[in-house]
C-alpha positions in Angstrom: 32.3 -13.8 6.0 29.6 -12.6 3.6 26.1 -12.4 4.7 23.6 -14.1 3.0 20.8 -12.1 2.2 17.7 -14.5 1.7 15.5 -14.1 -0.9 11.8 -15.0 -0.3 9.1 -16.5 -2.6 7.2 -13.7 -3.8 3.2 -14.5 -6.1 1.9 -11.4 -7.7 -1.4 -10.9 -8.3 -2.7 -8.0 -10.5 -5.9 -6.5 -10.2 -6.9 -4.5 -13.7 -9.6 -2.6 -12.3 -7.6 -0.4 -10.0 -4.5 -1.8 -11.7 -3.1 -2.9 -8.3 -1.3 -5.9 -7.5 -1.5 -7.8 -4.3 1.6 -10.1 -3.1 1.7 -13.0 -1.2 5.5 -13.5 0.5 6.7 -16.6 1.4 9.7 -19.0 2.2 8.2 -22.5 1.0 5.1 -24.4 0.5 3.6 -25.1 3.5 4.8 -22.8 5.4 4.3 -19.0 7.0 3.2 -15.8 4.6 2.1 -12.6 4.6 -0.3 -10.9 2.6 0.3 -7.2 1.5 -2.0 -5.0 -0.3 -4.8 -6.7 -0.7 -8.1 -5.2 -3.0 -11.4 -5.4 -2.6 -13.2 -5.3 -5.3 -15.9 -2.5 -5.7 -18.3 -1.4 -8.3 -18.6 2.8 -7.8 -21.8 2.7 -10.4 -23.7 -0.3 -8.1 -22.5 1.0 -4.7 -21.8 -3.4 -4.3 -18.6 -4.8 -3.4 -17.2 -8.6 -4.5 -14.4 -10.8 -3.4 -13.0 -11.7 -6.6 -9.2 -10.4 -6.5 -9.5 -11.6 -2.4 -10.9 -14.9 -3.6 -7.5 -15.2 -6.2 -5.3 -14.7 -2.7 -7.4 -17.2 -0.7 -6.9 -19.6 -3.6 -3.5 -19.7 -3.7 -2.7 -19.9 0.1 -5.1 -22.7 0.1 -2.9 -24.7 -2.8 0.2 -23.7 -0.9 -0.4 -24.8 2.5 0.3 -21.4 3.9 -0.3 -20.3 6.9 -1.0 -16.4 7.1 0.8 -14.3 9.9 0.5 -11.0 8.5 -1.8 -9.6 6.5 -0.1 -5.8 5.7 -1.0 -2.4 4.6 1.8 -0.1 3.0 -0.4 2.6 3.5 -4.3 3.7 3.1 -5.2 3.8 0.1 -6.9 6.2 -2.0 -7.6 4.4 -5.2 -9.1 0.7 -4.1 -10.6 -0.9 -1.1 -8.4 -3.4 1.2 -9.4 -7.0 1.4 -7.8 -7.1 4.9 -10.9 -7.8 7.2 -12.3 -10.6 4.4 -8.9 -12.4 4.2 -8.8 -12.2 7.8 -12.0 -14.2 8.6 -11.2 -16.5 5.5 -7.1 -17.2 6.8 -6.0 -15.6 9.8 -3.3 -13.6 10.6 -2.5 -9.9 11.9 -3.7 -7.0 10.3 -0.5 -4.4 10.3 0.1 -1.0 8.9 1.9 2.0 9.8 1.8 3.5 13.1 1.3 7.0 11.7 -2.3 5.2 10.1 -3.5 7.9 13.3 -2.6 11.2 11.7 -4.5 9.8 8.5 -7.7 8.6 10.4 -7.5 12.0 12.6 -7.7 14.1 9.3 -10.0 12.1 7.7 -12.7 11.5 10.7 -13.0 15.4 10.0 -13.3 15.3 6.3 -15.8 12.5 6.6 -17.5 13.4 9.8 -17.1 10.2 11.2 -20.2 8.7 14.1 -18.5 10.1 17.7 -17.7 6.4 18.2 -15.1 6.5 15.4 -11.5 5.9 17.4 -8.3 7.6 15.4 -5.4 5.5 17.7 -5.6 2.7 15.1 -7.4 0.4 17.2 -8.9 -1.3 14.0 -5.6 -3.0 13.1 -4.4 -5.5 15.1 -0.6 -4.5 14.9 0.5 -1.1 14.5 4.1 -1.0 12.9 6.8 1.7 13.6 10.2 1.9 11.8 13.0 -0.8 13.3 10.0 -3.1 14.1 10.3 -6.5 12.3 7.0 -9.2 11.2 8.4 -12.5 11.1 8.0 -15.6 8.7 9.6 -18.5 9.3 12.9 -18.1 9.0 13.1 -14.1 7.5 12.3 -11.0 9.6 10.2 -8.4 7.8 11.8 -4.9 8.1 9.3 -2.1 8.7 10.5 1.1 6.8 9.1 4.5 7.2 8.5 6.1 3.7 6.1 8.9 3.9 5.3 11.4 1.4 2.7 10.4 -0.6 0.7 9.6 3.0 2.3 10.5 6.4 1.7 6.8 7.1 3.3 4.7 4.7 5.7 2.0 5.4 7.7 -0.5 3.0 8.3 -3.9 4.1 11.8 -5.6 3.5 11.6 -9.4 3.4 15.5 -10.4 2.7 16.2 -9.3 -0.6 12.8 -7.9 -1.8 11.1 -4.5 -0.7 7.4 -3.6 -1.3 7.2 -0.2 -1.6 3.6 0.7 -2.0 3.0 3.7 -3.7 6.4 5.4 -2.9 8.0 4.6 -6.4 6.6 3.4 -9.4 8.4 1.2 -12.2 11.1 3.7 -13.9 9.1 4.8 -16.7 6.4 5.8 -14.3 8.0 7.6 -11.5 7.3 8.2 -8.4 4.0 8.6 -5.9 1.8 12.0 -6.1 2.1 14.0 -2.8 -0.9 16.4 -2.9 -3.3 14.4 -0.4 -3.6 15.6 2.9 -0.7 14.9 4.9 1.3 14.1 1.8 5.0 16.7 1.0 7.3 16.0 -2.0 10.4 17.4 0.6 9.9 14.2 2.8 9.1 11.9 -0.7 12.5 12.7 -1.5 13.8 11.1 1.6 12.0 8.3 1.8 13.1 7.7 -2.0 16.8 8.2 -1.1 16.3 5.4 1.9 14.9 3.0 -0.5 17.9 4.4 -3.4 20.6 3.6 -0.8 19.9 -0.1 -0.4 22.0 -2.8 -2.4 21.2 -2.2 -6.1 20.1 -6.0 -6.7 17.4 -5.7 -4.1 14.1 -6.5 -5.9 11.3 -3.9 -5.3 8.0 -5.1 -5.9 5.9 -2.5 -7.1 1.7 -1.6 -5.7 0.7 -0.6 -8.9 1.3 -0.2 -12.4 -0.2 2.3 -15.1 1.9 1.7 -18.2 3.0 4.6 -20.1 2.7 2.8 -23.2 1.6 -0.2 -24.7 4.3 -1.9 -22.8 3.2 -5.4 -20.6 2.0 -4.4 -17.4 5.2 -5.2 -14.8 5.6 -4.8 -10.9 9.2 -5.9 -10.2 12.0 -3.7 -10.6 15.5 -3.4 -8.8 17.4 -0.5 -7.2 19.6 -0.1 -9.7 17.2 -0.1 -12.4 15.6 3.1 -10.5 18.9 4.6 -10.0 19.5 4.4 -13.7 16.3 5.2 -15.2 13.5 6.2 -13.0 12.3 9.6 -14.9 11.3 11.6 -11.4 14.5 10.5 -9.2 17.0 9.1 -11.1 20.7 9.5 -10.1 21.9 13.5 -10.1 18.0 14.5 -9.8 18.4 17.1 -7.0 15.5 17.6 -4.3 14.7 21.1 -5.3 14.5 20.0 -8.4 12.3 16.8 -7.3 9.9 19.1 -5.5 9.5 21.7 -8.1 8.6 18.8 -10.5 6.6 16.7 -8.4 4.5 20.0 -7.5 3.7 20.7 -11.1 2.8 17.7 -11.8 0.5 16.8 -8.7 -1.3 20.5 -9.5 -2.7 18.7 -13.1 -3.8 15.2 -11.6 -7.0 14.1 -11.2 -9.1 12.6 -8.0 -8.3 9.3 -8.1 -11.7 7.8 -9.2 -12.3 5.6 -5.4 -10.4 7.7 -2.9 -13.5 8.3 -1.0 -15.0 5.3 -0.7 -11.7 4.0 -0.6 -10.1 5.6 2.5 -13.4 5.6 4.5 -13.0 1.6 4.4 -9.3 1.4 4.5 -8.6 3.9 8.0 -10.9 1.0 9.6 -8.5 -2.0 8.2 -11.3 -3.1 5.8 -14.0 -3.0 8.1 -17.7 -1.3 6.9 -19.3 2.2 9.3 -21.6 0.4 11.5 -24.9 -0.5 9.9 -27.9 2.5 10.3 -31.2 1.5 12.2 -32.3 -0.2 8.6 -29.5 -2.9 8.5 -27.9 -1.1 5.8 -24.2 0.1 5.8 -23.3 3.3 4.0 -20.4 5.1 2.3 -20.6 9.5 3.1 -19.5 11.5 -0.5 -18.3 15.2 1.3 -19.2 17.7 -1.2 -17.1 20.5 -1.9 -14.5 19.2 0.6 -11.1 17.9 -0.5 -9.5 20.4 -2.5 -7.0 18.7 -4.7 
């Protein structure tokens, strides 16, 4: 007999600022979701952060009668701030990411010189995933996928039919994740890539970002076999030596992503702010001459 794979009830929501999109995953109205990739929205000029993009997600798990499980992290991110502490107080749920999140918040408590109070066991999430784990709905079972690469730490999720990748691939005119932050290797991209590659070629993969090539519509949905046939880094017959040798020249001419250090200062403490100084204040640290990328 043919298994049925289910296909969840996936809402998008695109962010143009940090041109990420946040999903919320579902099986019907009025019942469980999860929320994954969420953005926080922050103004580097003002040093001020807003809810607006949280306030979109709030909004339509509010219209929906949801009730949020899981609020989930593919990864830390290096180019916008997670929502995940605010949706928290506002809905509920688990905050989950990948177990690994400890290497990341090791290396970066050095790079940031963190107060001794700082903890790198990932004690800030509530829930920390590992490979073979599973995050349930209502009916459908989350799988937790190890992908590293780009981070050592980053997971996809596999509800039924539809993956969420995070940064690990792009849409097939874009390509695939950069590799040069700390922790990051093209070899074990590759991989992860070839994991995601080798699942049925209808499976939808929804997408963390999106930075058009072209004038082309922003999109953030894609399936496997559309990667296999077109994705311009790891198309089929693209070799890993290959791979690396490309994704090495490439990462060697890329820029800083523009909020990678307020970014993952927030993110490696699931959303949460450095404790306030003696003035009430909270603050961000900018390590000069530090990350060499």
């Amino acid at each position: 007999m043919m298994q049925v794979i289910p296909h969840p009830l996936v809402h998008g929501i695109f962010d143009p600022a940090t041109w990420t999109v946040t999903y919320v995953v579902y099986e019907r109205v009025g019942g469980a979701c999860a929320i994954i990739d969420s953005v926080l929205d922050y103004d580097p000029k003002a040093g001020r952060t807003s809810h607006t993009s949280a306030d979109q997600v709030v909004s339509f798990v509010q219209a929906n009668n949801l009730h949020v499980r899981w609020i989930l992290e593919t990864h830390a991110h290096a180019d916008h701030l997670t929502a995940a502490s605010y949706l928290k107080e506002k809905l509920g749920g688990q905050i989950g990411i990948g177990a690994h999140i400890t290497t990341v918040q090791q290396v970066f408590q050095k790079v940031f010189n963190l107060e001794p109070e700082f903890k790198t066991d990932g004690s800030q999430f509530d829930v920390l995933l590992q490979e073979g784990q599973t995050v349930q709905l209502d009916t459908i079972a989350g799988e937790i996928l190890d992908v590293p690469g780009h981070t050592p730490a980053c997971v996809a999720y596999k509800f039924g039919n539809a993956v969420f990748v995070g940064d690990t691939l792009f849409m097939p005119d874009v390509g695939t994740a950069r590799c040069d932050f700390p922790g990051g290797d093209a070899k074990t991209l590759y991989t992860s890539v070839q994991k995601l590659l080798s699942l049925p070629s209808d499976t939808r993969l929804f997408m963390c970002h999106d930075y058009p090539p072209t004038d082309r519509p922003v999109a953030y949905v894609s399936t496997i076999a559309e990667q296999r046939a077109h994705n311009i880094h790891v198309h089929d017959g693209v070799r890993e030596a290959e791979f690396v040798a490309m994704r090495t020249q490439r990462d060697a001419s890329l820029e800083m992503p523009v909020l990678i250090l307020p970014a993952v200062q927030v993110n490696i403490r699931a959303g949460e702010f450095a404790p306030a100084e003696a003035n009430g204040t909270h603050y961000l640290k900018i390590p000069l001459n530090v990350l060499a990328l």
